[in-house]
BAPA-652902 format. One record per residue (C-alpha): x, y, z; residue in three letters; residue number from 1. Coordinates in steps of 0.25 Angstrom, whole numbers. Layout:
BAPA-652902
+-------+-------+-------+--------+-----+
|    c1 |    c2 |    c3 | residu | num |
+-------+-------+-------+--------+-----+
|     X |     Y |     Z |    ALA | NUM |
...
+-------+-------+-------+--------+-----+
***
This chain:
BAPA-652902
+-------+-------+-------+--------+-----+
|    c1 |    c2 |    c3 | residu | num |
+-------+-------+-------+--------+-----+
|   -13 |   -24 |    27 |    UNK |   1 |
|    -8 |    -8 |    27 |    UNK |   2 |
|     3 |    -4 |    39 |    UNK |   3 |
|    10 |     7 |    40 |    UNK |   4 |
|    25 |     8 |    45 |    UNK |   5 |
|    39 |    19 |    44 |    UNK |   6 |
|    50 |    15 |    37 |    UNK |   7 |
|    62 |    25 |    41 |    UNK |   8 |
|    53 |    34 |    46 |    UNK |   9 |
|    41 |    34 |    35 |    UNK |  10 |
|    29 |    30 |    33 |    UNK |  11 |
|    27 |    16 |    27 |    UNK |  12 |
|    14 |     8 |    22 |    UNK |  13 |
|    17 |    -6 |    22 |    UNK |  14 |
|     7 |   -17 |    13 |    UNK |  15 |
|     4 |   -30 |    18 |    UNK |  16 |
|    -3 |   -44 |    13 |    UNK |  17 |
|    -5 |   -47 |    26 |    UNK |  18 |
|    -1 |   -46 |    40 |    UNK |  19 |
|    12 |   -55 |    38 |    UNK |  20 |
|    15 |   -51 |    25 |    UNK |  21 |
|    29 |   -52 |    23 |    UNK |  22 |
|    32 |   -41 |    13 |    UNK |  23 |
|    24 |   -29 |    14 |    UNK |  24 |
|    24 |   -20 |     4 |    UNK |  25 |
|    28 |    -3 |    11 |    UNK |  26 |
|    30 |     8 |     6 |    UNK |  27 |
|    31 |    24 |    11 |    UNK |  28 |
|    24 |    36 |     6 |    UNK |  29 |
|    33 |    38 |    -7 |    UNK |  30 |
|    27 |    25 |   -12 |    UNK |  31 |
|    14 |    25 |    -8 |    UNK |  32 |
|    14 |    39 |   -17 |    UNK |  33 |
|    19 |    31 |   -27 |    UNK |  34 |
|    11 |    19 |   -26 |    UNK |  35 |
|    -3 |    29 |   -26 |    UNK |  36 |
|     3 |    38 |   -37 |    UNK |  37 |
|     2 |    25 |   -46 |    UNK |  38 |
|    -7 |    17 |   -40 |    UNK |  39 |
|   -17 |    16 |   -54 |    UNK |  40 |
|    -4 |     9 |   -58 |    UNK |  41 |
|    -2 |    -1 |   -47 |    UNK |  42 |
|   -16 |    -5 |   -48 |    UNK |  43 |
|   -16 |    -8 |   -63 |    UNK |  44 |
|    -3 |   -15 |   -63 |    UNK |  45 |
|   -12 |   -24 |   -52 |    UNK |  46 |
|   -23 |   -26 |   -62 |    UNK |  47 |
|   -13 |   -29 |   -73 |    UNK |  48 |
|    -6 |   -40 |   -65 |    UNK |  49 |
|   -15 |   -45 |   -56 |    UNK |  50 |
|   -21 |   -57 |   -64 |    UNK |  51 |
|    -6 |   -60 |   -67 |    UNK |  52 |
|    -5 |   -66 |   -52 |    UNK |  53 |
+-------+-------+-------+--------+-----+
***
């Protein structure tokens, strides 16, 4: 589940398991750039440690 919110004025993106998920995960513009600029990186991290769970 994808909403979108302000926090101070910006824009927001806030990640949810579920409807009553009780800590999203938000973040702003800055870190979404950041997230995308390295975002081969996240996934393989994923990979790596996904059988782990």
């Amino acid at each position: 589940m994808i909403e979108r919110s302000e926090y101070n004025g910006k824009p927001i993106i806030v990640l949810k398991r579920n409807e009553t998920d009780k800590y999203p995960f938000s973040f702003g513009v800055s870190k979404a750039k950041l997230i995308m600029e390295n975002l081969d990186e996240i996934k393989k991290f994923v990979q790596e440690n996904e059988a782990k769970q």
